[in-house]
C-alpha positions in Angstrom: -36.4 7.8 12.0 -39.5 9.4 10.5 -40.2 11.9 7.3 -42.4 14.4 6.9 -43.4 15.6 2.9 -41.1 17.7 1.4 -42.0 21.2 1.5 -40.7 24.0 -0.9 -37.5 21.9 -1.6 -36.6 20.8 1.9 -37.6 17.9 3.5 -37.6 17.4 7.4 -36.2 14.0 8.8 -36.8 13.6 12.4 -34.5 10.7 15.5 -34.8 10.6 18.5 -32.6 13.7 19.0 -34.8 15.9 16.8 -35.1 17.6 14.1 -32.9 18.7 11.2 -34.4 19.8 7.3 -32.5 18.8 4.5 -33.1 19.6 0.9 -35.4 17.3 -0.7 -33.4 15.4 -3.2 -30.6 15.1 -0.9 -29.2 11.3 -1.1 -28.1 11.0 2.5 -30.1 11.6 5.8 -30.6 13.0 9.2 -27.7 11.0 11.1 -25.4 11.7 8.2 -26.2 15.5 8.6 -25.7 15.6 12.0 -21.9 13.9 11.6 -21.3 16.6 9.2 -21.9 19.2 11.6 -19.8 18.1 14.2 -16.8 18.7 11.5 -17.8 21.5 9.5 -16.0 24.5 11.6 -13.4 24.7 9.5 -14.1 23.7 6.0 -11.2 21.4 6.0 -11.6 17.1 6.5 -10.2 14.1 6.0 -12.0 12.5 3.0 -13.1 8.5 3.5 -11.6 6.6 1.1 -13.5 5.9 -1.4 -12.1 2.1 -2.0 -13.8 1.8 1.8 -17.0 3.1 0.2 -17.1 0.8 -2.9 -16.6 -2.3 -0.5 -19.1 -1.3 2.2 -22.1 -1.2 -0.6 -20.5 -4.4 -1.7 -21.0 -5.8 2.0 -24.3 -4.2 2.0 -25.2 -6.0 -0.9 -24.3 -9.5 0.4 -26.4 -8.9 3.6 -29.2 -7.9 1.3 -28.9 -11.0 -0.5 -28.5 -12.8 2.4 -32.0 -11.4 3.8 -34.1 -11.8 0.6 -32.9 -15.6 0.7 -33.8 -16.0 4.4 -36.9 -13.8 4.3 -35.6 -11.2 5.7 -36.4 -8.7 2.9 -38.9 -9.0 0.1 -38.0 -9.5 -3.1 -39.2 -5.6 -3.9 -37.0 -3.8 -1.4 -34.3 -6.3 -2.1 -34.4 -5.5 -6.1 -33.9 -1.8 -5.2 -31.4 -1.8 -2.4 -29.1 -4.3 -4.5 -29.3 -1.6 -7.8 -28.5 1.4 -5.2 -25.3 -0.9 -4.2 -24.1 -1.4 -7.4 -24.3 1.5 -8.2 -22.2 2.9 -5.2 -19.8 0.7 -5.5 -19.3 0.9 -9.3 -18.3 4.8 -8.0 -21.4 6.8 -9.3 -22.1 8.3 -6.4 -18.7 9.4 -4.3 -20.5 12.9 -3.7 -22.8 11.7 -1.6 -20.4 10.4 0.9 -19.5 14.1 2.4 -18.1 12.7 6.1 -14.7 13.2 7.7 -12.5 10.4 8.3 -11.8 11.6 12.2 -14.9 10.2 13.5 -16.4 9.1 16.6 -18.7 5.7 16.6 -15.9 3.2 15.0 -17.3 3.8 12.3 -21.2 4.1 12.9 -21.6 7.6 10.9 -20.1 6.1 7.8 -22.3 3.2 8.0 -25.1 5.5 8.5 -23.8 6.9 5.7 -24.1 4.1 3.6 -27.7 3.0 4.6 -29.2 6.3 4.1 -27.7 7.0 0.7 -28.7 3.5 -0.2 -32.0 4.2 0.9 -32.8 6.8 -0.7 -30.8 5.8 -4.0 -33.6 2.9 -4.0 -36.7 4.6 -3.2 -35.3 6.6 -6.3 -35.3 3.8 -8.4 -38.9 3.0 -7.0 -39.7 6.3 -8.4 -40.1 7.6 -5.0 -38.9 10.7 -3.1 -36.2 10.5 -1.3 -36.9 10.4 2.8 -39.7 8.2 2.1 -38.5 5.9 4.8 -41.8 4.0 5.2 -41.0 1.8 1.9 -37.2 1.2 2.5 -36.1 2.5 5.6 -32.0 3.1 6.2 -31.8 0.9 9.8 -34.9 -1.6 9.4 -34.0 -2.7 5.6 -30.7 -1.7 4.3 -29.1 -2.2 8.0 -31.1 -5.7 8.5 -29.3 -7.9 10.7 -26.2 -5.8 11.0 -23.9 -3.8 12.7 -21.0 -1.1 12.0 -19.2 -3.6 14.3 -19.4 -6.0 11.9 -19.8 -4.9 8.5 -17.2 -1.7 8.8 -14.4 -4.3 9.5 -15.0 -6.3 6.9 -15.7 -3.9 4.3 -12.1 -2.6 5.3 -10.6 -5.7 5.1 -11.7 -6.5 1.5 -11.0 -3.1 0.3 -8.0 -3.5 1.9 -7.4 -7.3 -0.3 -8.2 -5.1 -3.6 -5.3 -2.4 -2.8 -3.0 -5.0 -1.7 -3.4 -7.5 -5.1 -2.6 -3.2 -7.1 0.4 -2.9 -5.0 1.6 -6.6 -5.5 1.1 -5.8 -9.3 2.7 -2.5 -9.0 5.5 -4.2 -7.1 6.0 -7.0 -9.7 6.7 -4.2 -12.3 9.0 -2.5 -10.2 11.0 -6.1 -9.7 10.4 -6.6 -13.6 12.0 -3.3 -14.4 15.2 -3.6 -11.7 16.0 -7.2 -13.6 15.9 -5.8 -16.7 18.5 -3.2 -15.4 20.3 -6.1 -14.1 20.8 -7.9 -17.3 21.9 -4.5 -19.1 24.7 -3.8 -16.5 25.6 -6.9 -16.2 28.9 -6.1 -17.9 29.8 -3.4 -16.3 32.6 -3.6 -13.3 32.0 -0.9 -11.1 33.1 -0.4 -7.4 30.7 -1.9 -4.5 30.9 0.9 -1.2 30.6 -0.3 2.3 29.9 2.9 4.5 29.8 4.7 1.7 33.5 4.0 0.6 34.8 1.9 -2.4 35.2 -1.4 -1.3 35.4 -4.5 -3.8 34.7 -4.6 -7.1 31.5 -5.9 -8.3 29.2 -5.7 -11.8 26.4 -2.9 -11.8 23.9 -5.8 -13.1 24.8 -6.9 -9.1 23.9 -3.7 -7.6 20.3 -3.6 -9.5 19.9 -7.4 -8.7 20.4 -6.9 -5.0 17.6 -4.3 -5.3 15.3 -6.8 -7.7 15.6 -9.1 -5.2 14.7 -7.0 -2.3 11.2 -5.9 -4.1 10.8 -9.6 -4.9 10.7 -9.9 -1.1 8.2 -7.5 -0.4 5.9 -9.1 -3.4 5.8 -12.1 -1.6 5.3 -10.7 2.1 2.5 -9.1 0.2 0.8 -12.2 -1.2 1.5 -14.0 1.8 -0.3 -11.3 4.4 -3.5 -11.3 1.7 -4.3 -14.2 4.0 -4.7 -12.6 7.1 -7.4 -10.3 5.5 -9.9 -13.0 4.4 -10.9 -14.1 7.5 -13.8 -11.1 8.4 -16.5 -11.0 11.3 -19.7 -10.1 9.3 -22.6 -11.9 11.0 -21.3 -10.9 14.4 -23.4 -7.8 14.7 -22.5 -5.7 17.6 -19.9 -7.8 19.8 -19.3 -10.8 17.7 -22.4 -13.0 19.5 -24.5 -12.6 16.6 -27.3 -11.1 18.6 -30.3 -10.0 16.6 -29.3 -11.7 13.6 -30.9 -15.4 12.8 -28.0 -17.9 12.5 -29.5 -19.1 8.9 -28.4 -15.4 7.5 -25.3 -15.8 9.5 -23.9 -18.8 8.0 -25.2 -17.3 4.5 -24.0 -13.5 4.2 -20.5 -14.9 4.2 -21.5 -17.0 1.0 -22.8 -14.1 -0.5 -19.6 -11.8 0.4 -17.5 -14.9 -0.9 -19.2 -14.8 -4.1 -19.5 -11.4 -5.0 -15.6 -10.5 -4.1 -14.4 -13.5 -6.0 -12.4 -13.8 -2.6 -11.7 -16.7 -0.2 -13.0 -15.3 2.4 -13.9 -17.1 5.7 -15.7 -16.0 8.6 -13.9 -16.0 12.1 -13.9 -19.0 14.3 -14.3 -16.3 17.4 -16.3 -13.8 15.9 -16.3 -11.7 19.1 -12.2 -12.1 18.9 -12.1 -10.7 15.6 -14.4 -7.6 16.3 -12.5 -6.9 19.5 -9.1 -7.5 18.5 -8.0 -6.1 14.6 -4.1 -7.3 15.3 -4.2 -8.7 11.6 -4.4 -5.2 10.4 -1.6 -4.1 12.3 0.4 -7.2 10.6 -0.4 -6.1 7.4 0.4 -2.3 7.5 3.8 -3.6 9.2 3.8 -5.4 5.5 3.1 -2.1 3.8 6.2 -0.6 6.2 8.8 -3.1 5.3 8.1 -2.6 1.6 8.6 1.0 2.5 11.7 1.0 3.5 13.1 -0.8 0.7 11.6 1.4 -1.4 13.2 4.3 0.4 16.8 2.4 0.3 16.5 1.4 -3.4 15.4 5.2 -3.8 18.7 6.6 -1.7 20.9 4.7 -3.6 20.0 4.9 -7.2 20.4 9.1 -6.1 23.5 8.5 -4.6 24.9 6.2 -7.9 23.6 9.0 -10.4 25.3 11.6 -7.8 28.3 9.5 -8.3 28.1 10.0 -12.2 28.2 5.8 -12.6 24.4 5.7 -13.9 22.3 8.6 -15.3 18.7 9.3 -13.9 15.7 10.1 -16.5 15.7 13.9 -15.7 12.4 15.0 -15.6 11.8 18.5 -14.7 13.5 21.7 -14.3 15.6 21.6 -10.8 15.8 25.5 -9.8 14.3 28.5 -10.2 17.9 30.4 -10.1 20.2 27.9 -11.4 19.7 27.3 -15.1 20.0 23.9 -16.3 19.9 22.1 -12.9 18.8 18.8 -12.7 17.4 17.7 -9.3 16.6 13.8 -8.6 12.9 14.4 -7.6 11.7 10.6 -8.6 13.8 9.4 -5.9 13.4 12.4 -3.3 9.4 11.8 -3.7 9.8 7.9 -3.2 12.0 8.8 -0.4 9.0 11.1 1.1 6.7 9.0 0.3 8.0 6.2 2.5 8.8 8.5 5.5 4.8 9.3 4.9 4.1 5.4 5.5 6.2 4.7 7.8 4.4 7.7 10.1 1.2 6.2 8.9 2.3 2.5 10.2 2.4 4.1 13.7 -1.6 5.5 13.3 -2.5 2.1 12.7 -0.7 0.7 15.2 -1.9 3.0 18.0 -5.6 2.6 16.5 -5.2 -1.0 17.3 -3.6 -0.9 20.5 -6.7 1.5 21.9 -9.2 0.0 21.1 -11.6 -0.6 24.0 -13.1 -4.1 25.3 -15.3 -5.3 22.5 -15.2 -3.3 19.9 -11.9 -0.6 18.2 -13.5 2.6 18.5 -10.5 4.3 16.5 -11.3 2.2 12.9 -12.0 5.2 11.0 -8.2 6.7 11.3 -7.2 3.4 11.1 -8.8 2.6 7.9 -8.1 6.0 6.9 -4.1 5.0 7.5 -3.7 1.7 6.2 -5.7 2.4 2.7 -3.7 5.2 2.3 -0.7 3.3 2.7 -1.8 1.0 0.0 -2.3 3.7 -1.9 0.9 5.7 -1.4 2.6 1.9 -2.5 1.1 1.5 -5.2 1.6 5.2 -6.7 5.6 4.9 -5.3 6.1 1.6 -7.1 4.6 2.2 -10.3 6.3 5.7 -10.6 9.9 4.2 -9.6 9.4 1.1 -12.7 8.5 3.8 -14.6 12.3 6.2 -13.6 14.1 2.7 -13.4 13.5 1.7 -16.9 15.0 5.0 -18.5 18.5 4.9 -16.1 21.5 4.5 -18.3 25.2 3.4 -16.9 28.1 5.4 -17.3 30.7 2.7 -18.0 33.7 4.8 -18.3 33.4 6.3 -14.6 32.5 3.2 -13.8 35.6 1.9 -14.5 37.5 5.1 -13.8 36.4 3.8 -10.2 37.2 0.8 -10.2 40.9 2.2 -11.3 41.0 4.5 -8.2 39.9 1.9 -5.4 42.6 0.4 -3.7 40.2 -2.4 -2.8 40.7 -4.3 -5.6 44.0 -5.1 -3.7 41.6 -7.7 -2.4 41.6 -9.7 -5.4 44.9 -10.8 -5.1 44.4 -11.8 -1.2 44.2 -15.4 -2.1 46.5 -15.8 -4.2 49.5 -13.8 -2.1 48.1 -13.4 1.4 46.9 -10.8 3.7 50.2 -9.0 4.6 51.2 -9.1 1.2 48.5 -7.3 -0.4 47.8 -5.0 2.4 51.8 -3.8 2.2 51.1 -3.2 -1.3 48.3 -0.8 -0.8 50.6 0.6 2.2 52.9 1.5 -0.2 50.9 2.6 -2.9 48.9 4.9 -0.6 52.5 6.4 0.4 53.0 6.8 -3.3 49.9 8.6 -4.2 48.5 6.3 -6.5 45.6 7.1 -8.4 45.2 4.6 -11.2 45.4 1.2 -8.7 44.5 -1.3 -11.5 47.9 0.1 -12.9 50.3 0.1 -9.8 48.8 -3.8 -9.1 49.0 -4.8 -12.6 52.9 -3.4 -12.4 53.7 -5.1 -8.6 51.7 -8.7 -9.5 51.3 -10.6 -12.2 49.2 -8.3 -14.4 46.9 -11.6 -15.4 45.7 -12.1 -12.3 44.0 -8.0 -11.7 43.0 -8.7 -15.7 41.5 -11.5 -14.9 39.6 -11.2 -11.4 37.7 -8.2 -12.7 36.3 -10.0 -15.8 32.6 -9.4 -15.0 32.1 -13.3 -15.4 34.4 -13.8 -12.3 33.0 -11.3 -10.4 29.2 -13.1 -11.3 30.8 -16.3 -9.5 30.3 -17.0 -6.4 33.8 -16.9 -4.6 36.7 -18.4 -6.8 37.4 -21.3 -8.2 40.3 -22.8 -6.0 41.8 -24.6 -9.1 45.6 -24.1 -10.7 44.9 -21.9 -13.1 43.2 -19.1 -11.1 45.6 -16.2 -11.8 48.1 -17.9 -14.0 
């Protein structure tokens, strides 16, 4: 790649492919300019994510290290490609990172990307025009030793541990503000529905448990998967052999990375495996789905409990533009929408993975694209549902009111006079019309034993205790 001065504003960067002017204090370069033009028809692009971004100049940063340690780079080049990396990654430059995410190379045009704007960001510092590739050159400095192959993975996998520790957090709050639901219903009896029918009684502190503990799942699954991200292929280079890279920088850069994450990261045993295969990443968006779904089920039922009048949703905007007054559940509609949008996006990732080609996934971009975006759709979903959760209020009256109306508390009484029994009684109350069931039982049994099986602190037991004073 050469440069010619900068004339009238322009400057003129020439490859092997030609030439292509660019204006002279433009931050990226000729490869990045030519990616842009393959996309530019129709003004519309899918935007990198800028997490990938910030961790790639991290990366870059720990291979420059790496090379001013080893000799690779000296100590002048070094000083000015570590300052254009911090900057980049502390987000001061996202403008200058103009690419689609639907790109060819597995990633090579956003590493070119990255080197150029690094490039020229130092020779900046240096108080150099940009283009002036002679001093600090975008492939033979800031690319020393590397390869999209090898760095692009890796830079999505610890961008990818940095979203997943947000949604984890964002998760814990969600679980935080479901138990603290828990403990305020606890007192309330209210009807549990199988098949969306009243079934058995149960507390409404049970119903937002069952959901606490479901999140509490995913927070875990989350923490656990974390692991399957630290182990990256940097030093591989182009198909995980190393080749063109001296094996003191290779054992290094991983230090380096290590250090300046603050995570335990670990290079590959098989670093060709790893830069062939990226199965982990499939594991983890799998992760991201599961947690979706329980989002989207939590979501359905608190709509379909505030539809039942039993707990009241925060409103939180207007629900029609006809209908004055309405109130729409749009919290739960968007989490529900949101998860659908994951769940599609778990499939992206998994056919990324699945065509990738001999040594190297060609498709990373749209996968990384995918799975990021996953994170963070999960992390906007969870912290906007704490956020509804903590304002819902239970209705204790209707809850009661159905609890009155279920014949299924008919099931209390099972143990105490059988099957047949009970169900003839709900035979004949059903012939009978009855609406208030707590009554008609009370009036056919022992009205002690109804009083006393829907005490929220029996229905908190598990089971009953089988002891002679149960019911008497």
């Amino acid at each position: 790649m050469n440069h010619s001065k900068p004339m009238g504003g322009r400057r003129k960067e020439r490859d092997f492919l030609g030439e292509i002017e660019l204006p002279a204090d433009c931050l990226w370069g000729i490869q990045t300019e030519r990616s842009c033009r393959l996309t530019n028809g129709s003004g519309s692009r899918l935007a990198i994510p800028v997490r990938l971004i910030h961790a790639y100049a991290v990366v870059k940063k720990a291979c420059c290290l790496a090379n001013r340690e080893t000799g690779g780079l000296e100590s002048w080049r070094a000083d000015a490609i570590e300052a254009a990396c911090d900057a980049i990654a502390g987000g001061h430059h996202d403008g200058a990172f103009p690419l689609d995410a639907l790109q060819g190379g597995a990633g090579t045009s956003t590493n070119m990307n990255l080197n150029e704007v690094i490039a020229n960001l130092a020779l900046r510092y240096m108080g150099e025009q940009p283009g002036n590739y002679a001093l600090i050159h975008p492939l033979d400095h800031v690319n020393r030793h590397q390869s999209t192959n090898d760095t692009y993975p890796t830079a999505l996998k610890t961008a990818a541990i940095r979203a997943l520790r947000e949604a984890a957090a964002a998760i814990q709050t969600l679980q935080g503000a479901l138990q603290n639901r828990e403990q305020a219903f606890a007192g309330v009896v209210t009807v549990g529905r199988t098949e969306t029918i009243p079934a058995v009684p149960m507390t409404m502190g049970q119903i937002f448990g069952a959901m606490a503990e479901a999140i509490a799942r995913d927070r875990w699954r989350m923490f656990k998967c974390e692991e399957r991200l630290r182990v990256v292929n940097i030093g591989g280079t182009a198909v995980g052999n190393g080749l063109a890279a001296p094996r003191d920088y290779i054992f290094l850069v991983i230090e380096k990375l290590r250090l300046l994450t603050g995570y335990g990261l670990s290079r590959a045993e098989n670093l060709a495996a790893d830069t062939a295969y990226v199965d982990p990443l499939v594991e983890v968006s799998g992760i991201i789905k599961t947690t979706a779904a329980n989002l989207s089920k939590t979501a359905r039922d608190l709509r379909r409990l505030h539809e039942y009048g039993e707990i009241r949703l925060p409103p939180v905007q207007a629900g029609s533009s006809i209908m004055p007054g309405k109130i729409n559940p749009v919290v739960c509609e968007r989490i529900i929408q949101t998860a659908i949008w994951m769940v599609a996006h778990d499939g992206m990732v998994t056919q990324c993975a699945a065509g990738g080609t001999l040594q190297i996934c060609e498709y990373l971009p749209l996968l990384s694209s995918a799975l990021l975006g996953m994170l963070e759709r999960l992390i906007d979903a969870a912290q906007s549902l704490a956020r509804h959760v903590a304002g819902i209020a239970v209705d204790a009256d209707r809850c009661a009111d159905a609890v009155a109306k279920c014949p299924g508390i008919a099931t209390v009484l099972v143990p105490v006079i059988g099957y047949d029994r009970a169900a003839e009684l709900v035979r004949q109350g059903v012939a009978r019309e009855i609406t208030d069931w707590r009554a008609y039982l009370s009036d056919e049994v022992d009205g002690k034993i109804i009083a006393d099986a829907l005490r929220p602190e029996r229905l908190l037991m598990l089971g009953f205790k089988q002891d002679p004073a149960f019911g008497k």
